[in-house]
N, C-alpha and C positions, 0 to 999 in steps of 0.2 A: 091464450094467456101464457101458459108454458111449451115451448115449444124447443123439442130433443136434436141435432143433427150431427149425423156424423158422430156420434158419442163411439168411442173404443177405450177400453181399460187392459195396459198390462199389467201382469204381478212376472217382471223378468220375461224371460221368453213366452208364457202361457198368457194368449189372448183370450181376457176374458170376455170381454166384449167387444164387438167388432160392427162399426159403423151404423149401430141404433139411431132408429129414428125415429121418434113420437111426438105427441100435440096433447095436448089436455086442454077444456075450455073452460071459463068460467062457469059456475056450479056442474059440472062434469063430472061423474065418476069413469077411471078406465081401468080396466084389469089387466095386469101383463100375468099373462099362463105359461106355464115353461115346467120343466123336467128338473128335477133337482141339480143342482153343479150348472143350471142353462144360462144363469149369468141375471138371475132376478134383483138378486139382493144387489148385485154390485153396482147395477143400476142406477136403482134406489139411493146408493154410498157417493155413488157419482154425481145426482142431481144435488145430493145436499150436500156435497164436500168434505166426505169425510172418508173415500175412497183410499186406501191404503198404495193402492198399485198407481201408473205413468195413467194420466188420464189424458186424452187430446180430441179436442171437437167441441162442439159448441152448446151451452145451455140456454136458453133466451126463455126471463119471465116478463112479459109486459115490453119487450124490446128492451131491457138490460141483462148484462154478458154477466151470468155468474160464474164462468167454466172457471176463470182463475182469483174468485171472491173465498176467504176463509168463510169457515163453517158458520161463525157467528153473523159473519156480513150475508150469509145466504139468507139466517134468520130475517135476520132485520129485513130483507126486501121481502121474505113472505110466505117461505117454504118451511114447515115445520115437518117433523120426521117421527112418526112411532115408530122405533126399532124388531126388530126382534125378540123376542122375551122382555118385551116390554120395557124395563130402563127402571124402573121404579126406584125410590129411595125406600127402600122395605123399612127401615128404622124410621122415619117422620109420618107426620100424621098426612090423613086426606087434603087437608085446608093447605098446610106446608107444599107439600107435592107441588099443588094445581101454583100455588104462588110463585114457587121456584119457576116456572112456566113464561111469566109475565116479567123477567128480569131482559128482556129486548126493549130496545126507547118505544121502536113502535109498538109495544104495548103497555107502557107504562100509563099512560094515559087514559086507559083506557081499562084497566085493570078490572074494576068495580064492572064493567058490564059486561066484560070477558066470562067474568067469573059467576054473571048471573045467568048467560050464555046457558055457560054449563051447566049449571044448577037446573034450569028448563029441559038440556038435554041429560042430564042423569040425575032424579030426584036424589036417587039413591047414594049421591057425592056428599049432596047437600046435609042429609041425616047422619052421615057417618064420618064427619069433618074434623071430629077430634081422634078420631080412629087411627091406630097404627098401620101403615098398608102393608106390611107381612103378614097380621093378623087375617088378612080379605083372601077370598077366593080369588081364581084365577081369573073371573069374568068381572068381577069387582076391580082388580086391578088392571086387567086392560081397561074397564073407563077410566080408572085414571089417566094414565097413560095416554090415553086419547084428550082428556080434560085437561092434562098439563099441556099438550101439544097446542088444543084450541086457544089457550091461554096466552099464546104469544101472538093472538092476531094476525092468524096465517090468511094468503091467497090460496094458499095450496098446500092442503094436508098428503102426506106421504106415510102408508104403513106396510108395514114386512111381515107377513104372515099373522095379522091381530087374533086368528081364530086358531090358531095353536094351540091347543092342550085342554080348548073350552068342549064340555059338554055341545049335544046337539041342540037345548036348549036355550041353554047361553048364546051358544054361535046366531041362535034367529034370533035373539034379541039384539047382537052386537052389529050383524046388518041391518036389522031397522033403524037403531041409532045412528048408522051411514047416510040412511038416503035421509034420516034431518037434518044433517051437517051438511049433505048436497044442498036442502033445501033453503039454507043459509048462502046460500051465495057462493061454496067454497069448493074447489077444485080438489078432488081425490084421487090418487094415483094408489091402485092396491094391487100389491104383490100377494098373492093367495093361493093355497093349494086347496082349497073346500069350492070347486069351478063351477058346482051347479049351482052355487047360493053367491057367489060373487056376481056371476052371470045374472043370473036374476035383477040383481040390483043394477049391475051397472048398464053404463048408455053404448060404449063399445069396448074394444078388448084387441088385446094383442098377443100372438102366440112369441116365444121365444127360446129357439133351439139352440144349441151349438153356441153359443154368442151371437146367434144373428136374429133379428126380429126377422121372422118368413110370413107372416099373416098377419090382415085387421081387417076389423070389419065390424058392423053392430052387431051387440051384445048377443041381439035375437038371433041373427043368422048364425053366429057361432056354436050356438044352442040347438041349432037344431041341424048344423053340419054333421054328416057321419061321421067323419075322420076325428072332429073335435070330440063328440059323444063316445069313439072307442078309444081314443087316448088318453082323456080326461073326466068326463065324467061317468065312467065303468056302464056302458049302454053294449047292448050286443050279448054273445053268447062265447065271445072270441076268449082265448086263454091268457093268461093273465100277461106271458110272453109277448100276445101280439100288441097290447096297450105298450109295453115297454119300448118295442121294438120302433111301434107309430110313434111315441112322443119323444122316439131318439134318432128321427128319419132328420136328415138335411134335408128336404125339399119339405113343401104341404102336400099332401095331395089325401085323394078321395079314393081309397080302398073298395072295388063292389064286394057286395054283401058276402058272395060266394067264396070269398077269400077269408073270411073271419073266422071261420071254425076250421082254416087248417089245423095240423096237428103243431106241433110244440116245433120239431124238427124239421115242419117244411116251411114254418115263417121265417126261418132262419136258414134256407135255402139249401140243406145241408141236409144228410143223414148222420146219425150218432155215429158207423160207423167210415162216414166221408171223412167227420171231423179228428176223430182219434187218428186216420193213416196220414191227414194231412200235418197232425201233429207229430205222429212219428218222426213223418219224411222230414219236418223243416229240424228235428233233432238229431236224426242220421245224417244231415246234409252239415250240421254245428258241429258233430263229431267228427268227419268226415277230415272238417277244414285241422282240426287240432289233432289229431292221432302222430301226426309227427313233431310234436311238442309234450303231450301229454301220455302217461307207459298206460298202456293196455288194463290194467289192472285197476285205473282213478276212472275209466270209461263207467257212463249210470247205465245201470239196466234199461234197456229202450221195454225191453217185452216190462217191467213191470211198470215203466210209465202210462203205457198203453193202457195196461191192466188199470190201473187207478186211476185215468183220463176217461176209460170207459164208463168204470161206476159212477164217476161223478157227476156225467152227463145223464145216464143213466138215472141216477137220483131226481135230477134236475126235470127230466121227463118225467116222469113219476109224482113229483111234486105235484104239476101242472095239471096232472090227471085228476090227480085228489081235489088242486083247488076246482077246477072246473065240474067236475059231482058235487063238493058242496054247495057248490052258488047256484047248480039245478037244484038240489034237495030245497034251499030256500025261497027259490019259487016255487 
């Protein structure tokens, strides 16, 4: 149904995305997993057209070319988008919101059953319709948000982190209400950082580093890949370092076990004090080149750069140490 190729986004010289390629099928849920800055959201801004940076590559829903369709024409063929921080109009009521939703032709028509739609998937709309949505909790107003989206008689729903700021409770209700909207016939594309409950719900997933998608694969195998379990969903004993380290590696690959409880300093290939001489050196080698431009006297102290390059890795180690004793203590 939706089918990605070739997708790359610049903002200027910084490539944010770089030759993605993905597929979503009818009633499909697909997760794209990524490290923060990985290029999730831009995505998301890409497929629906509202991408700010140079976009080039192809989008195909149903074999029509949306890549150079405005945002509202994306609507109209089927793609509806829940943002980030939701979108809400905090000052209008529930009933307003979800209406404002249904101002696409193809759903004008349609409106009255859109809206019963919803009401079947969130009782909760239906009872609080005269309601102001700043007045709602956060988990109240992502169904909205999700309700206005359903609203315009989407093929394909798209959301950017929905579980953002919700309770752990909220969150399992806000992926139950997912796999009914799958169940509706409707194609979901979700951007998430909660990987063990996205996972769960969806049919498969894709990993995405650097701007490049590196992995896919179904949901299950993801789930139960080591490398995905020590990057994303905090499995292991490994320090908090080597999770950063894995979900900010250019390539995928599979870590053995016996590499996971290195120390803070050896996942980083380094010793505290390899890294401080190496920083020295490349400041001695900076000064080196300007001493005959610059008097003696504007030269920085190298020994006290050291000195406070020390500590602060130092610290950084130390951290590591702590977080790793508490997350024993809590087992």
């Amino acid at each position: 149904m939706l089918e990605v190729r070739n997708l790359s986004v610049s903002y200027g010289q910084h490539r944010a995305l770089d030759n993605a390629a993905i597929r979503l099928d009818r009633g499909e849920i697909v997760v794209i997993l990524g490290a923060n800055g990985a290029g999730k959201s831009t995505l998301l801004k890409a497929i629906s057209g509202i991408c700010e940076g140079k976009v080039v590559g192809d989008v195909m829903l149903g074999g029509t070319d949306l890549t150079q369709l405005s945002a509202d024409r994306i609507v109209e063929e089927g793609i509806a988008l829940v943002p980030e921080g939701r979108g809400v109009f905090g000052e209008l009521t529930v009933r307003e919101n979800l209406t404002l939703g249904a101002y696409s032709r193809r759903a004008r028509d349609e409106e009255a059953a859109n809206l019963e739609r919803v009401y079947r998937l969130f009782p909760k709309l239906m009872e609080r319709g005269g309601q102001v949505v700043r007045t709602m909790s956060g988990g109240e107003q992502q169904m909205v948000a999700i309700g206005r989206a359903m609203m315009s008689n989407p093929q394909v729903l798209t959301l950017d982190e929905p579980s953002l700021g919700l309770s752990p409770l909220l969150c399992k209700e806000l992926f139950a209400n997912l796999k009914l909207v799958r169940n509706l016939g409707i194609g979901i594309l979700l951007v998430e950082q909660n990987a063990r409950q996205s996972l769960a719900i969806a049919d498969r997933g894709y990993l995405l580093e650097n701007a490049h998608i590196i992995h896919e694969d179904s949901a299950a195998s993801l789930r139960n890949d080591p490398a995905v379990k020590a990057a994303y969903l905090g499995a292991g004993t490994q320090p908090v370092k080597v999770a950063i380290a894995a979900s900010m590696a250019p390539k995928f690959e599979v870590r053995p076990r016996s590499q996971q409880t290195r120390s803070a300093d050896a996942v980083l290939g380094r010793s505290v004090a390899d890294l401080v001489a190496q920083a020295a050196s490349r400041d001695a080698q900076a000064v080196a080149q300007r001493r005959g431009h610059v008097a003696d006297a504007t030269l920085p102290d190298m020994a006290a750069h050291g000195d406070r390059l020390t500590a602060a890795l130092r610290e950084i180690e130390n951290a590591a140490v702590r977080a790793r004793r508490k997350t024993s203590q809590l087992k």
